[in-house]
N, C-alpha and C positions, 0 to 999 in steps of 0.2 A: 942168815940174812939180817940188814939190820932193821930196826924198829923206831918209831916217829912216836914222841909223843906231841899231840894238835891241841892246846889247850885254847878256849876264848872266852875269856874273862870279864865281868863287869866290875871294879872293884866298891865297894860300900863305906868300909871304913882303911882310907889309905894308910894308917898309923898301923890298925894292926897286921893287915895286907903284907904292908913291908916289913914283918916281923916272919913270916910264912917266909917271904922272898928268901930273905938273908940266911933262911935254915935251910928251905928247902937245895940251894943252890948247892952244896957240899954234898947232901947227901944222893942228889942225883952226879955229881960228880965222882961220886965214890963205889956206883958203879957202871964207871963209864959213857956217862952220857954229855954229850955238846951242847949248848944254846944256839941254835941255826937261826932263828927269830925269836926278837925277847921285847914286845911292844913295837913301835916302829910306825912309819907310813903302814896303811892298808887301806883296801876299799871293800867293803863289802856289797857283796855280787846279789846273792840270793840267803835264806834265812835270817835266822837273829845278831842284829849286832850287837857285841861288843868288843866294845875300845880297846881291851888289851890282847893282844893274841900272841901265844908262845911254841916255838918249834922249837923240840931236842929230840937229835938223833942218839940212840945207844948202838950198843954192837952186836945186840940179838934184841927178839919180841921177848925171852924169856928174861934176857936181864932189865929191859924195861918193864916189867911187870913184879919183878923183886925188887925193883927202886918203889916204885909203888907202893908195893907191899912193907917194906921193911919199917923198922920203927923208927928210923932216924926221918926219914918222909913223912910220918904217919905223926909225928911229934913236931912238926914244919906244918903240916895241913891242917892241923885243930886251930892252929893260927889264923886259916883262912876261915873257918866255919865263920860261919853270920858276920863276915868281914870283906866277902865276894858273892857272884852266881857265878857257878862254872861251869863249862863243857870240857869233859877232858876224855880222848881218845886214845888208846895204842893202835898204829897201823903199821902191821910188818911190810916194810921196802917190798919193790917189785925189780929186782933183779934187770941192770940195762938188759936190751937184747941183743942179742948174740948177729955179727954180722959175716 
């Protein structure tokens, strides 16, 4: 099944934010993963807002969580450190139902 990464981001310093961005994007594309939402219109309903919110789907929970892991990510996200607040979630897809 596939896997969502739900990320919602405040960002602090946008210089180095978009220095994360630009890396981060190859390396989650490298395994496999789409941008479904990448900032955009939103409204928030209930909890904490922030402004940037990002949806990528991959092609398993397991290769979303080695994009994660791997160091081509992990050398993309030091970029973010003291440069955003984030939330960031993997949720493995719930399969349509069957009719």
């Amino acid at each position: 099944m596939t896997a969502l990464w739900i990320a919602h981001v405040t960002v602090t310093d946008p210089e180095a934010y978009g220095r994360y961005a630009k890396a981060a994007g190859p390396a989650i594309a490298a395994h496999g993963g789409t941008f479904l939402a990448r900032g955009g219109r939103y409204r928030q309903m209930e909890g904490t807002d922030r402004a940037r919110n990002v949806v990528a789907r991959f092609p398993s929970f397991d290769a979303a969580v080695a994009c994660y892991e791997s160091a081509e990510y992990q050398a993309a996200l030091a970029h973010a450190e003291g440069a955003a607040e984030r939330d960031l979630v993997i949720v493995e897809e719930t399969p349509p139902a069957q009719e």
